[in-house]
gemmi code that builds the backbone of each chain (N, CA, C; Angstrom):
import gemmi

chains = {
    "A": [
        ("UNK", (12.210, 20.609, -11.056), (10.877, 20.125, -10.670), (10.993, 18.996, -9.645)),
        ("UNK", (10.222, 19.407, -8.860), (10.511, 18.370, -7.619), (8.804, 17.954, -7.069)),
        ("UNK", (8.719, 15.933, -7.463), (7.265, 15.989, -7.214), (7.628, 14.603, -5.929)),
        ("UNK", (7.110, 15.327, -4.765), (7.073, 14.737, -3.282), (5.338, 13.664, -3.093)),
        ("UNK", (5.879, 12.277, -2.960), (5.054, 11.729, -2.973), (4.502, 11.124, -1.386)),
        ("UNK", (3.577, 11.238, -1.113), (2.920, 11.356, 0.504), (2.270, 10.346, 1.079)),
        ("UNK", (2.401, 9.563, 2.005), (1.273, 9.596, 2.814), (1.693, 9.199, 4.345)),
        ("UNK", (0.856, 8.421, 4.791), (0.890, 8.268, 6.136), (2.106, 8.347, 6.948)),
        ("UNK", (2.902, 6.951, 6.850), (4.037, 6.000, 7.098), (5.419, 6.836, 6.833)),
        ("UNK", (4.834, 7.125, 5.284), (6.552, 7.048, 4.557), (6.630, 5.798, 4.492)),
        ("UNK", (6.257, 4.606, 4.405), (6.743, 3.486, 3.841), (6.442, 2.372, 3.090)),
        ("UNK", (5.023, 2.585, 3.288), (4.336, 2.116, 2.183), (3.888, 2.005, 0.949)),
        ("UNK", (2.716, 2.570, 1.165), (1.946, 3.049, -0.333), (2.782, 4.334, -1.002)),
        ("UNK", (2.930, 5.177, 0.306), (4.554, 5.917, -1.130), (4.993, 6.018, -1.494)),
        ("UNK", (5.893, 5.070, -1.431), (7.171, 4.294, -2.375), (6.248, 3.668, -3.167)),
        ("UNK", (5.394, 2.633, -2.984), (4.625, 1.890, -4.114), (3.741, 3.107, -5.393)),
        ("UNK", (3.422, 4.026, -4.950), (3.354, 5.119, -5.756), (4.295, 6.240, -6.393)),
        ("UNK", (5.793, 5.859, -5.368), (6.565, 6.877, -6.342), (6.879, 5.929, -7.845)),
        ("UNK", (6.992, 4.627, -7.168), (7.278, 3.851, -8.410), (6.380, 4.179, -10.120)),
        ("UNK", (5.041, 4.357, -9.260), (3.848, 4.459, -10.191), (4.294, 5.787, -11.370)),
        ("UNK", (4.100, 6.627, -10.179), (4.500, 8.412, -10.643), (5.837, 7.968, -11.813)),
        ("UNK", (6.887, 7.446, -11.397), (7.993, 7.444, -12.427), (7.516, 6.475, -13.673)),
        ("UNK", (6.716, 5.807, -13.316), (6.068, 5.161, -14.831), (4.705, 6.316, -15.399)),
        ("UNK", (4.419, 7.474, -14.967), (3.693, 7.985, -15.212), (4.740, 9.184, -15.892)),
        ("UNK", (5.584, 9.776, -15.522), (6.814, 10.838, -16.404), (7.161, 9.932, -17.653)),
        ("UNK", (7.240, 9.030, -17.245), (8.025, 8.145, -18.263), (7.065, 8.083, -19.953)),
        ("UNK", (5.840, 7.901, -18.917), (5.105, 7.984, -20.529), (4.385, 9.205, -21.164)),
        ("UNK", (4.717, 10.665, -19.674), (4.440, 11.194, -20.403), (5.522, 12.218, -21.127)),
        ("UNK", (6.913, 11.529, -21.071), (7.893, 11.919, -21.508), (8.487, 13.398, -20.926)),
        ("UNK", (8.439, 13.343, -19.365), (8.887, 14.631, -18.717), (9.533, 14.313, -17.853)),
        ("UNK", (10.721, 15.094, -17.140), (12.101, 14.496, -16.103), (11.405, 15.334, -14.834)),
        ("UNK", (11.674, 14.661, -13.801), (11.232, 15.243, -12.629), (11.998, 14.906, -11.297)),
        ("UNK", (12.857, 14.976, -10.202), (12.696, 15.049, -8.884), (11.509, 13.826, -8.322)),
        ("UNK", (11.502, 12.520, -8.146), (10.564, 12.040, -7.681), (10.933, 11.869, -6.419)),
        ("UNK", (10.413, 12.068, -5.104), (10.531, 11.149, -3.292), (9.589, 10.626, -2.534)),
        ("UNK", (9.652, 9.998, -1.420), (8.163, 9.876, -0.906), (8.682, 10.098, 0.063)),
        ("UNK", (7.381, 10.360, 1.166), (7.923, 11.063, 3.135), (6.842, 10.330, 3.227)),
        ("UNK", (6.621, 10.624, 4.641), (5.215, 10.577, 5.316), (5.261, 11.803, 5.361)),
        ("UNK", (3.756, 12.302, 6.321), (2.761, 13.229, 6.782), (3.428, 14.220, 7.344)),
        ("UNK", (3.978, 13.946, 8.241), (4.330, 15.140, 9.158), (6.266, 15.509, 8.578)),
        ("UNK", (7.133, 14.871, 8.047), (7.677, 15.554, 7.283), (7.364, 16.189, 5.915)),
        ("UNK", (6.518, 16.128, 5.361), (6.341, 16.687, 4.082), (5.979, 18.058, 4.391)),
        ("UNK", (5.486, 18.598, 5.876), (4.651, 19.923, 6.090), (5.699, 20.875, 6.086)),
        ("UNK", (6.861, 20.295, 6.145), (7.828, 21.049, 6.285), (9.151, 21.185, 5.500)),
        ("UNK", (8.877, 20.019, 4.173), (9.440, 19.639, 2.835), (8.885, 21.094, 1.736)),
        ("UNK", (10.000, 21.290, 1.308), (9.635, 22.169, 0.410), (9.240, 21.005, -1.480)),
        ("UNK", (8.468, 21.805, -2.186), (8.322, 20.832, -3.065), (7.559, 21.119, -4.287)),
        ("UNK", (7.528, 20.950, -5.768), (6.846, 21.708, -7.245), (5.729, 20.898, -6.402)),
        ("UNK", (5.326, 19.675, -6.309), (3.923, 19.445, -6.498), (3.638, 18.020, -5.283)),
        ("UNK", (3.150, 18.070, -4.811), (2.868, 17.054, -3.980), (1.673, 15.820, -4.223)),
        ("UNK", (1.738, 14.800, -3.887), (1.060, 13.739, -4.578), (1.170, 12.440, -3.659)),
        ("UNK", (-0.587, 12.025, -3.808), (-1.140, 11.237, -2.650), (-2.536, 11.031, -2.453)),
        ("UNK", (-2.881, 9.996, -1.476), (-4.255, 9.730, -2.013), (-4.742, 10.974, -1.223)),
        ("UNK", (-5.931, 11.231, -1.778), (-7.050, 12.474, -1.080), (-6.799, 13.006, 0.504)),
        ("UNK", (-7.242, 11.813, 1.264), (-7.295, 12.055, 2.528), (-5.873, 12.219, 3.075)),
        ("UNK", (-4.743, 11.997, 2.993), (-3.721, 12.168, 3.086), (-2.870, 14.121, 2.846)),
        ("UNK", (-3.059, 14.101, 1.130), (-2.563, 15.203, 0.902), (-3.864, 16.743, 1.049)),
        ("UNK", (-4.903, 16.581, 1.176), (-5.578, 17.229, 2.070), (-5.092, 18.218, 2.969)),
        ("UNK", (-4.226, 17.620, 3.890), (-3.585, 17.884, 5.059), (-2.670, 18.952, 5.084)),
        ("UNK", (-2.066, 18.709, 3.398), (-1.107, 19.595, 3.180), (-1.182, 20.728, 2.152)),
        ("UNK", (-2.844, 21.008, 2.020), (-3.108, 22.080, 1.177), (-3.488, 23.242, 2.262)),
        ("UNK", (-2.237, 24.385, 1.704), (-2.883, 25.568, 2.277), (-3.265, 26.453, 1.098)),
        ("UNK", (-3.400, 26.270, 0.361), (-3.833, 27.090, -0.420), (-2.896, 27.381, -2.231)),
        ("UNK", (-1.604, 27.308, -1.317), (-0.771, 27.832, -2.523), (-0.026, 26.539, -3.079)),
        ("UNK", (0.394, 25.772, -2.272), (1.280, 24.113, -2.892), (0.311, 23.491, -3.999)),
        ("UNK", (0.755, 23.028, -4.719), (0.096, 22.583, -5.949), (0.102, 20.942, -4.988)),
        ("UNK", (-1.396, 20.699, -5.248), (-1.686, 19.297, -5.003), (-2.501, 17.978, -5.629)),
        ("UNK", (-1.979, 17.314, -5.738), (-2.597, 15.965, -6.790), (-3.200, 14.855, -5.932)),
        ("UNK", (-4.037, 14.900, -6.036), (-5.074, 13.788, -5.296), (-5.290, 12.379, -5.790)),
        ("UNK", (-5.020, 11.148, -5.588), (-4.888, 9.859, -6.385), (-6.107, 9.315, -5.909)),
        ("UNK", (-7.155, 8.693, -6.723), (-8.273, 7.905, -5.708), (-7.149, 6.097, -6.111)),
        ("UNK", (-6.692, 5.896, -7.119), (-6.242, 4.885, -7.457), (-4.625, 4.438, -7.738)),
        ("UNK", (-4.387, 4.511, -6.706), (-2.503, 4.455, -6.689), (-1.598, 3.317, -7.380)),
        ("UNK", (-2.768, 2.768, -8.386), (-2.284, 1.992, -9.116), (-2.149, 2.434, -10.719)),
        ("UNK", (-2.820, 3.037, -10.500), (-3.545, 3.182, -11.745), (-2.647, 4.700, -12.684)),
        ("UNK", (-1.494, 4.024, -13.333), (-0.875, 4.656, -14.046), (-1.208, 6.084, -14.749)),
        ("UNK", (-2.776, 5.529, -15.653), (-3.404, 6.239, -16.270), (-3.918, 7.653, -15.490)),
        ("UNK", (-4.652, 7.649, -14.353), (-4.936, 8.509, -13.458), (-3.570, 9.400, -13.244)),
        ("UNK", (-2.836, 8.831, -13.363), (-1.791, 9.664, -11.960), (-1.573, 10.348, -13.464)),
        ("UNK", (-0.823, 10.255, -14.802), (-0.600, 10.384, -15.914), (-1.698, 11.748, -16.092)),
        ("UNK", (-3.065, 11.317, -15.760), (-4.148, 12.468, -16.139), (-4.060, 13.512, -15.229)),
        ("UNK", (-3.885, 13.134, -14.330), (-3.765, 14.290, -13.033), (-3.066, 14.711, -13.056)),
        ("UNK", (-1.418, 13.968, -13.278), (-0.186, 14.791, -12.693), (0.493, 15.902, -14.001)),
        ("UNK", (-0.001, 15.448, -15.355), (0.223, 16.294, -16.756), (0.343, 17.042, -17.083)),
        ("UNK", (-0.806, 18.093, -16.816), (-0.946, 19.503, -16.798), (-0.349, 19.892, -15.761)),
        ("UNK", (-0.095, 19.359, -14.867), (0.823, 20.439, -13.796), (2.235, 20.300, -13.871)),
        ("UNK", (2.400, 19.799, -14.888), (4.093, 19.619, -15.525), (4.908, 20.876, -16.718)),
    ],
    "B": [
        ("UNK", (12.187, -11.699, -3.369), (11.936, -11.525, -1.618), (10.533, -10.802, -1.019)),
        ("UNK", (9.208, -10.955, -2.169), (7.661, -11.103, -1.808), (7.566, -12.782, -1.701)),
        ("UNK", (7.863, -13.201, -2.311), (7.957, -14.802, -1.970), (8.301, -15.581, -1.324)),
        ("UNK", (9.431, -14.737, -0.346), (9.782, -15.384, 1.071), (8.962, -15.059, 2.144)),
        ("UNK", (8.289, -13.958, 1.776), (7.790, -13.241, 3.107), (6.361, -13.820, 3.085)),
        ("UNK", (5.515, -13.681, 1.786), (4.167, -14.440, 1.520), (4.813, -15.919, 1.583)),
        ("UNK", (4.257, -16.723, 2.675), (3.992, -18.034, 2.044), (3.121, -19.114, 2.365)),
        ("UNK", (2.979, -20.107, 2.918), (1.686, -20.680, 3.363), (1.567, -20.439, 4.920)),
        ("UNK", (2.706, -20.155, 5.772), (2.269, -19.675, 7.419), (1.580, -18.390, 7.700)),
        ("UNK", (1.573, -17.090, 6.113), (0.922, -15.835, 6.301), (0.116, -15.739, 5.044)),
        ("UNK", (-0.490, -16.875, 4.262), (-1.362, -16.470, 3.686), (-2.537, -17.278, 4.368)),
        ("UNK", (-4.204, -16.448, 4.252), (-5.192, -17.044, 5.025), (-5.817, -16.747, 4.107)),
        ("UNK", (-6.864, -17.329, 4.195), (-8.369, -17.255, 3.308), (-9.390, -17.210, 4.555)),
        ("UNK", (-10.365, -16.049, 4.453), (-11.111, -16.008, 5.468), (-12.785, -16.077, 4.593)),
        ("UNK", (-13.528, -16.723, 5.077), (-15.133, -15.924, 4.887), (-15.161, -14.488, 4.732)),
        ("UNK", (-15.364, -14.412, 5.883), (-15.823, -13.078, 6.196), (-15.519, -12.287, 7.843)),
        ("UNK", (-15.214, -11.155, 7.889), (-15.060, -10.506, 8.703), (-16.071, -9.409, 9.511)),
        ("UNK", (-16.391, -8.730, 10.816), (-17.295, -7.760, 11.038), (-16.851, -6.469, 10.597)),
        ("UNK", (-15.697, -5.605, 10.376), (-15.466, -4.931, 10.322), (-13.468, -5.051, 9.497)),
        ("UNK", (-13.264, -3.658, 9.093), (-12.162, -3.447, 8.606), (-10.848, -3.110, 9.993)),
        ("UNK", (-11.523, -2.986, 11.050), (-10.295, -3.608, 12.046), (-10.538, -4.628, 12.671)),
        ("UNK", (-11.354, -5.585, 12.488), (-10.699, -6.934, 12.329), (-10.550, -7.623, 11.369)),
        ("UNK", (-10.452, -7.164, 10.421), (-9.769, -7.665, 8.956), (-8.442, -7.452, 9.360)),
        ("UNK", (-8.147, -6.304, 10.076), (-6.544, -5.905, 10.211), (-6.440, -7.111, 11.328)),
        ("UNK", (-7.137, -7.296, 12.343), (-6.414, -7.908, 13.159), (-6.189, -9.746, 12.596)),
        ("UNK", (-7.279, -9.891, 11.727), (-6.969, -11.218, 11.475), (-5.712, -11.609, 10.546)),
        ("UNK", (-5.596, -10.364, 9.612), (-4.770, -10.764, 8.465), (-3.065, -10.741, 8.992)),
        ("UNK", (-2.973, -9.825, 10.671), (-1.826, -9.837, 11.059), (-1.213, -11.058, 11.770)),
        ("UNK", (-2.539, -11.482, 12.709), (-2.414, -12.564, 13.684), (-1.443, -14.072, 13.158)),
        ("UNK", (-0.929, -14.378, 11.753), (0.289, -14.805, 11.865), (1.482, -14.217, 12.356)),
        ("UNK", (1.721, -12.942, 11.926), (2.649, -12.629, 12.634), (3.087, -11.989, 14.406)),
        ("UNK", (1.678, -12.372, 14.949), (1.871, -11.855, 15.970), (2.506, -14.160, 16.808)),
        ("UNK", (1.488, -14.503, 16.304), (2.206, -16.239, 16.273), (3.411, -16.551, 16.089)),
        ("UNK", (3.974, -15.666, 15.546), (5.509, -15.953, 14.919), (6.202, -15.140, 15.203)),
        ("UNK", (5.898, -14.700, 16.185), (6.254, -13.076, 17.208), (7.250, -12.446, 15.706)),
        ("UNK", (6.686, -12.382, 15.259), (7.504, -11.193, 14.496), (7.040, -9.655, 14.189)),
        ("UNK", (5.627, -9.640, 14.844), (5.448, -8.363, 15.309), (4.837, -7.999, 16.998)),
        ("UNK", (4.814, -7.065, 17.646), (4.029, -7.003, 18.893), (2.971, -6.540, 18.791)),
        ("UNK", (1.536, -7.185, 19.557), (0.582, -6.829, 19.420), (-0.074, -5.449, 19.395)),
        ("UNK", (0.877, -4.150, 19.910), (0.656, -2.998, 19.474), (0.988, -2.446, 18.481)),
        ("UNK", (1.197, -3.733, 17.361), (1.824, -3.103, 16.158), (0.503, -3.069, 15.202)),
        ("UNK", (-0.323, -4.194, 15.904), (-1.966, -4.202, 14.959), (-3.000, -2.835, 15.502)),
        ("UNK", (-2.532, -2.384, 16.900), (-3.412, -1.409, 17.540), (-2.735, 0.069, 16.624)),
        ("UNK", (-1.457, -0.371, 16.560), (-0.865, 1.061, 15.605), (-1.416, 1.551, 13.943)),
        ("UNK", (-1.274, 0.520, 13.320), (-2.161, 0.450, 12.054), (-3.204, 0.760, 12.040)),
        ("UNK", (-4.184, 0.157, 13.221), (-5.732, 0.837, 13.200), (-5.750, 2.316, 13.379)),
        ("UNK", (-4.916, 2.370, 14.241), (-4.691, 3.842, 14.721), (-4.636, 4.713, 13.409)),
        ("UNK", (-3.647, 4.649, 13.002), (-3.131, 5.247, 11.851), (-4.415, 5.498, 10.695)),
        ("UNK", (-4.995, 4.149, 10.108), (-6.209, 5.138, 9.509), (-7.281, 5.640, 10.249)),
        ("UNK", (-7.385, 5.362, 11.385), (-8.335, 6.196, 12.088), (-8.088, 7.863, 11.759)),
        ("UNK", (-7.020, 7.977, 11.881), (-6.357, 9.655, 11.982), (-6.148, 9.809, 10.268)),
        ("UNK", (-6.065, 9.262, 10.289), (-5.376, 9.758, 8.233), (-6.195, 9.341, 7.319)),
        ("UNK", (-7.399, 7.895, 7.433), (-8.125, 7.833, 6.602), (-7.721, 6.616, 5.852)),
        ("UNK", (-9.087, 5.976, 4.801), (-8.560, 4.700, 4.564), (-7.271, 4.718, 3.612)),
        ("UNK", (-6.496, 5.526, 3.572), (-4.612, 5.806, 2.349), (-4.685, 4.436, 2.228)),
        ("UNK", (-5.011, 3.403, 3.009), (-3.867, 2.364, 2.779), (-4.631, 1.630, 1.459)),
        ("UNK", (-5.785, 1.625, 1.504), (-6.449, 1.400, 0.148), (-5.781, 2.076, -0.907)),
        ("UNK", (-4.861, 0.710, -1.476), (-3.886, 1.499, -2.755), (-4.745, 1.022, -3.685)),
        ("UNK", (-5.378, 0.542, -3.866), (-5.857, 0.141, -5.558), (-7.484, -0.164, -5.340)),
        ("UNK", (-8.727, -0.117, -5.868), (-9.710, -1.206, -5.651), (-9.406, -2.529, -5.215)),
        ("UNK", (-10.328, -2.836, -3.913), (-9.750, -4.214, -3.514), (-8.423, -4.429, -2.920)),
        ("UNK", (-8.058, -3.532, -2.644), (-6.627, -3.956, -2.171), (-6.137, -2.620, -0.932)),
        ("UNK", (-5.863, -3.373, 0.478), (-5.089, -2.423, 1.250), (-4.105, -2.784, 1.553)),
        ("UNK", (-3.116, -1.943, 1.878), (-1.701, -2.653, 2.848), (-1.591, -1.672, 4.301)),
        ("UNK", (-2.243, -2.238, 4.757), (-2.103, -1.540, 6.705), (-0.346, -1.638, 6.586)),
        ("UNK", (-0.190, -0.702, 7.047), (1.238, -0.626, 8.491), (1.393, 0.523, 9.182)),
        ("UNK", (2.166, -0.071, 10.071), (2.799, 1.610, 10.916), (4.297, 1.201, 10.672)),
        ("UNK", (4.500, 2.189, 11.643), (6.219, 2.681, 11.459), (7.478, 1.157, 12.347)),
        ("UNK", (8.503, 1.327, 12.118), (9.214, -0.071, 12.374), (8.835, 0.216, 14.396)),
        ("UNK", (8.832, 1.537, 14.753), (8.963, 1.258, 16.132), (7.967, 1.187, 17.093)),
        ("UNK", (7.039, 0.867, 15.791), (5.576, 0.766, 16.741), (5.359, -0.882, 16.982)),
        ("UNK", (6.787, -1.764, 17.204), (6.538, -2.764, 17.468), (6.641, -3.822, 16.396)),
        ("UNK", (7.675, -4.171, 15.498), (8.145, -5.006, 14.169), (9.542, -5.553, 14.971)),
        ("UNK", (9.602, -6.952, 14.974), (10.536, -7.468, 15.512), (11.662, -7.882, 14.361)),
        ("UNK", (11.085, -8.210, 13.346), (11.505, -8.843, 12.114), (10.596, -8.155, 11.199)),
        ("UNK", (11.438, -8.014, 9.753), (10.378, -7.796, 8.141), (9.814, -8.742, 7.870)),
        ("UNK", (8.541, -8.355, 7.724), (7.232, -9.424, 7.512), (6.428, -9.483, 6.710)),
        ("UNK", (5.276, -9.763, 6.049), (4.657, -9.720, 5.810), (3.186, -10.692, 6.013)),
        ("UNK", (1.831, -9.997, 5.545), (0.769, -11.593, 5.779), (0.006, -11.273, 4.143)),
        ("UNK", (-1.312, -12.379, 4.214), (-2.168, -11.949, 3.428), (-3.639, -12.813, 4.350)),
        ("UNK", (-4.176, -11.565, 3.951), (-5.312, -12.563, 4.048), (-6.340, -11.835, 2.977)),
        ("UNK", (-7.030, -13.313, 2.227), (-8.243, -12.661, 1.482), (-8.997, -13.427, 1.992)),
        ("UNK", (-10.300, -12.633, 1.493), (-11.539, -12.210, 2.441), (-12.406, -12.503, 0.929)),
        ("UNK", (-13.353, -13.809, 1.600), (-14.249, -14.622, 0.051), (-15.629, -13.379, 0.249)),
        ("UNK", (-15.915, -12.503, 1.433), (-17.019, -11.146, 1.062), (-15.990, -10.110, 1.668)),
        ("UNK", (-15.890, -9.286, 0.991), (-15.166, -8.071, 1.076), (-15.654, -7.456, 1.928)),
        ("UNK", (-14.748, -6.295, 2.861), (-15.106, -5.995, 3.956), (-14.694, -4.094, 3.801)),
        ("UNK", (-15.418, -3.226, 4.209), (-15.705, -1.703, 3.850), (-14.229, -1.266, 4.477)),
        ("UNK", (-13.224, -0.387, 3.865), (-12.590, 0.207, 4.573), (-13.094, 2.064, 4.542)),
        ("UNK", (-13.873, 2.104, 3.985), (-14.360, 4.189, 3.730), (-15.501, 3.002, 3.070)),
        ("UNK", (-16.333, 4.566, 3.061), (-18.166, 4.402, 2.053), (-17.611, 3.459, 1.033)),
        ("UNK", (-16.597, 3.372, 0.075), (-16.654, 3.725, -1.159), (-15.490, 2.590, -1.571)),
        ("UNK", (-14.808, 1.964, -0.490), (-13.607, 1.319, -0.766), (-13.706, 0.116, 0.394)),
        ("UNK", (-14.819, -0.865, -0.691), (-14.541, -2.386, -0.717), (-13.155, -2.989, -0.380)),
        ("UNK", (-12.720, -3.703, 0.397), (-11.649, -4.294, 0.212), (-11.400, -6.049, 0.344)),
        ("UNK", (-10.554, -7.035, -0.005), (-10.806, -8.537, -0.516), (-9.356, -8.781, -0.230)),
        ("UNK", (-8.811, -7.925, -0.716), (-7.367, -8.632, -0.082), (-6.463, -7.635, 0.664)),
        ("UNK", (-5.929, -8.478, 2.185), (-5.572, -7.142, 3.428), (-4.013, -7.547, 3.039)),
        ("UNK", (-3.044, -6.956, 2.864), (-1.902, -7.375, 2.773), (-0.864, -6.546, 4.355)),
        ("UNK", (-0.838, -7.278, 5.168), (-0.008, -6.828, 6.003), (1.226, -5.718, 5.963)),
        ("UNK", (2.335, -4.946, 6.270), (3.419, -5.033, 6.002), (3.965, -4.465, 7.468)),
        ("UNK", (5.089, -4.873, 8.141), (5.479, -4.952, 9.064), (6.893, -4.639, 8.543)),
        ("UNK", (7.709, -3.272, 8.527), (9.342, -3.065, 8.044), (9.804, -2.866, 9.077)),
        ("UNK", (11.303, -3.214, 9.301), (12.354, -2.971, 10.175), (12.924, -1.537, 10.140)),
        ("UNK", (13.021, -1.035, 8.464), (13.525, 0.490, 8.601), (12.684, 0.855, 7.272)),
        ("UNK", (13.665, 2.202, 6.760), (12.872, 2.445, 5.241), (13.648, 1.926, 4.735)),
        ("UNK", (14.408, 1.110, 4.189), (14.634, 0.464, 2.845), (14.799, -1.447, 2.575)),
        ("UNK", (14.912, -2.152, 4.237), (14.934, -3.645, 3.728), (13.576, -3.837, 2.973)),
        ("UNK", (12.962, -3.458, 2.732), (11.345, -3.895, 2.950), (10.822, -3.293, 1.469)),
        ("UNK", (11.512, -2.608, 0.692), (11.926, -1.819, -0.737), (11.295, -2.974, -2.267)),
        ("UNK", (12.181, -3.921, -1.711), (12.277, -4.692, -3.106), (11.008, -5.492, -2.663)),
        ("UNK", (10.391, -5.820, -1.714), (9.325, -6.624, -1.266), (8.540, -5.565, -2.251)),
        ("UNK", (8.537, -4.318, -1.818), (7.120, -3.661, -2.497), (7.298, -3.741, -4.004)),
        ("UNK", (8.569, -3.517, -4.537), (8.440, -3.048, -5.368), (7.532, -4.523, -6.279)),
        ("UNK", (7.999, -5.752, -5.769), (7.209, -7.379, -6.340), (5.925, -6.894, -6.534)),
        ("UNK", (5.555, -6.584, -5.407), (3.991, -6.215, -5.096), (3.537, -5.722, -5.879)),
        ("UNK", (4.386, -4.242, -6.038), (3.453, -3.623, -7.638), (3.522, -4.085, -8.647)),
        ("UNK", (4.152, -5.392, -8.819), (4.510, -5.815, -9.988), (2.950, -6.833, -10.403)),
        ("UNK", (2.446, -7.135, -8.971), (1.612, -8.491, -8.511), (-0.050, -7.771, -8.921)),
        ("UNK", (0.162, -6.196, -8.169), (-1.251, -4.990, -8.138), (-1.166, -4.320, -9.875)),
        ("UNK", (-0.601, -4.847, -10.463), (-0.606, -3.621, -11.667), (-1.623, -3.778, -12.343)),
        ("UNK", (-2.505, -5.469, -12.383), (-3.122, -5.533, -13.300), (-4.535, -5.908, -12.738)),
        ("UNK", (-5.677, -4.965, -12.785), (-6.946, -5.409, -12.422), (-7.350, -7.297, -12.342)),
        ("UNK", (-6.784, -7.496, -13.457), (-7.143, -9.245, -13.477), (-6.371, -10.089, -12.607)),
        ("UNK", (-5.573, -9.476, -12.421), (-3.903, -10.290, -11.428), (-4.805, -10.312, -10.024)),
        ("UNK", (-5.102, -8.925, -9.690), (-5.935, -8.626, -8.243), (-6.816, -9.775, -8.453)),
        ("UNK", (-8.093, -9.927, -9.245), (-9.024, -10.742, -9.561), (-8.531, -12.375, -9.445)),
        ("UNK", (-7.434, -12.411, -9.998), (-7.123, -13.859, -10.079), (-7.048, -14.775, -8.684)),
        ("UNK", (-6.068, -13.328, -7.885), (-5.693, -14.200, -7.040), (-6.953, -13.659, -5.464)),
        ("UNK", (-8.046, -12.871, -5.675), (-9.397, -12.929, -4.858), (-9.652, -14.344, -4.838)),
        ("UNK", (-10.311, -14.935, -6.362), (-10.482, -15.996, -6.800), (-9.861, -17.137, -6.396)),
        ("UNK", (-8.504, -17.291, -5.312), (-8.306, -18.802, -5.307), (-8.799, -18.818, -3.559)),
        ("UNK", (-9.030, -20.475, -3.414), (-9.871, -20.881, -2.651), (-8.745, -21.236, -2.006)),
        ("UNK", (-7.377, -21.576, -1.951), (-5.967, -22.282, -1.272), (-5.064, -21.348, -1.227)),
        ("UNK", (-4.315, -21.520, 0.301), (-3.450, -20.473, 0.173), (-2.016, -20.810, -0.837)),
        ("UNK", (-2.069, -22.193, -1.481), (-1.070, -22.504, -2.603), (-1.273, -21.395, -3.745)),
        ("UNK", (-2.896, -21.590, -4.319), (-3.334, -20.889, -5.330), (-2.602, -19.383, -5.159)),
        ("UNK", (-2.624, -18.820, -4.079), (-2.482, -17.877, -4.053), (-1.188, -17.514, -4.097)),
        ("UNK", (-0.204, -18.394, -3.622), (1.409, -18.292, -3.565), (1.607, -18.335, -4.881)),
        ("UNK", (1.138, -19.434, -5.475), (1.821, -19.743, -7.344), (1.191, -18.594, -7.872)),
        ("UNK", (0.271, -17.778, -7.859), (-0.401, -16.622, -8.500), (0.852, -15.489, -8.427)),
        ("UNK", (1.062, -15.519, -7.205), (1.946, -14.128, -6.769), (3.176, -14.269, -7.018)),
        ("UNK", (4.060, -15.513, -7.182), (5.087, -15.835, -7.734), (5.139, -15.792, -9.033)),
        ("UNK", (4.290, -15.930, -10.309), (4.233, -16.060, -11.212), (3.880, -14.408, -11.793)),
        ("UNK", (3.096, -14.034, -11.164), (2.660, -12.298, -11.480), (4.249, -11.121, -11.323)),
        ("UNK", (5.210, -11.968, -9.686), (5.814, -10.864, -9.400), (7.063, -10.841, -10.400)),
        ("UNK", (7.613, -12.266, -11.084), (8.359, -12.395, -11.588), (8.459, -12.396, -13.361)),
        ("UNK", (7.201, -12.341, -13.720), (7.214, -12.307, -15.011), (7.779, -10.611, -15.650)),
        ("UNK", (8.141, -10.927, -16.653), (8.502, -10.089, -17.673), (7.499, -9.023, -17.727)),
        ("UNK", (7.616, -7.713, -17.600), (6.642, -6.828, -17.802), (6.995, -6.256, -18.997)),
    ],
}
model = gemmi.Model(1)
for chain_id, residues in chains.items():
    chain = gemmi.Chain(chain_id)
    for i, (resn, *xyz) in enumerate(residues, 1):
        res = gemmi.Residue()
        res.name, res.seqid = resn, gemmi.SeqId(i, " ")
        for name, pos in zip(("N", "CA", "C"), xyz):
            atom = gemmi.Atom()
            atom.name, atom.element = name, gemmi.Element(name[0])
            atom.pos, atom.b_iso = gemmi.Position(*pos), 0.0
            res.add_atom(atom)
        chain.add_residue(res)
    model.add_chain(chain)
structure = gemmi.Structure()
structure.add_model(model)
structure.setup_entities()
């Protein structure tokens, strides 16, 4: 399982959210592949699930990539609710 | 090493701003003083959510603008500025405190963030440090948040 974490830069808020995401496996007791890119490498990153705020991973839905939308990249609980079931 | 980079030459307390790119431009303008970034490094950031959207809004109340090291970062930097009326970055996403970040590559600039999330984790932490009126208040807040025991 490999969950690719996104956005703009690559250097920001994605790393500050992969951090999040690994406190989010952690509690919900599942092993995963965590990374972060920016935008324009991820289109071409293969990956189980991709994860990022809205406007960002948007970009990278064609239809078939499983995608997780964050409104709150802090917020443990969210990413935990969102990212769960697709585990 | 959030505590070297925040300190009283890049933290500001502003009123108020017209807009969310000049929130960016004010909260950078120490480091363009301290040439540690080039002034197309504040035109790059705007840029960037123009095209991608407000991302940098990581939490309620809270953004961190940047672009990439070669859009003009002379040195790893950082600023702050909070903002005593919050200023719109999207419909929907208020923002109060602009946190700069200016990296040299992808990883010096690593352990800075990781403080940060240590500083953003807690709705009241954000709140606390909106709330101070000095850019001291705001240093002892963020020193004390990034280093405590979680």
């Amino acid at each position: 399982m490999k969950i690719l974490v996104v956005c703009g830069n690559g250097l920001g808020s994605s790393f500050i959210m992969e951090l999040n995401v690994k406190k989010a496996l952690l509690e919900l007791g599942k092993e995963a592949e965590v990374t972060h890119t920016d935008l324009t490498s991820a289109t071409a990153e293969k990956a189980d699930i991709y994860i990022g705020a809205g406007d960002i991973v948007d970009q990278l839905d064609n239809g078939v990539r499983k995608i997780v939308r964050i409104v709150n990249m802090m917020s443990i609980p969210e990413i935990t609710f969102k990212l769960g079931p697709l585990l | 090493m959030l505590t070297e980079l925040l300190n009283i030459d890049t933290i500001q307390i502003v009123n108020k701003v017209a807009n969310w790119q000049e929130a960016i431009y004010v909260a950078a303008s120490p480091l363009i003083q301290q040439n540690k970034i080039e002034k197309r490094y504040i035109q790059a950031m705007i840029q960037s959510i123009e095209q991608h959207g407000p991302y940098v809004v990581l939490t309620p109340k809270v953004a961190i603008p940047h672009a990439r090291p070669s859009d003009g970062v002379n040195e790893l930097s950082m600023s702050l500025l909070n903002l005593q009326n919050p200023v719109l970055f999207g419909a929907d996403k208020p923002v109060s405190l602009i946190i700069v970040l200016a990296a040299t590559d992808h990883t010096t600039h690593l352990q800075a963030l990781v403080d940060l999330t240590q500083v953003l984790q807690e709705p009241s932490q954000i709140d606390n440090i909106i709330g101070c009126q000095r850019p001291e208040c705001i240093m002892e807040k963020i020193k004390k948040y990034a280093t405590e025991e979680q």
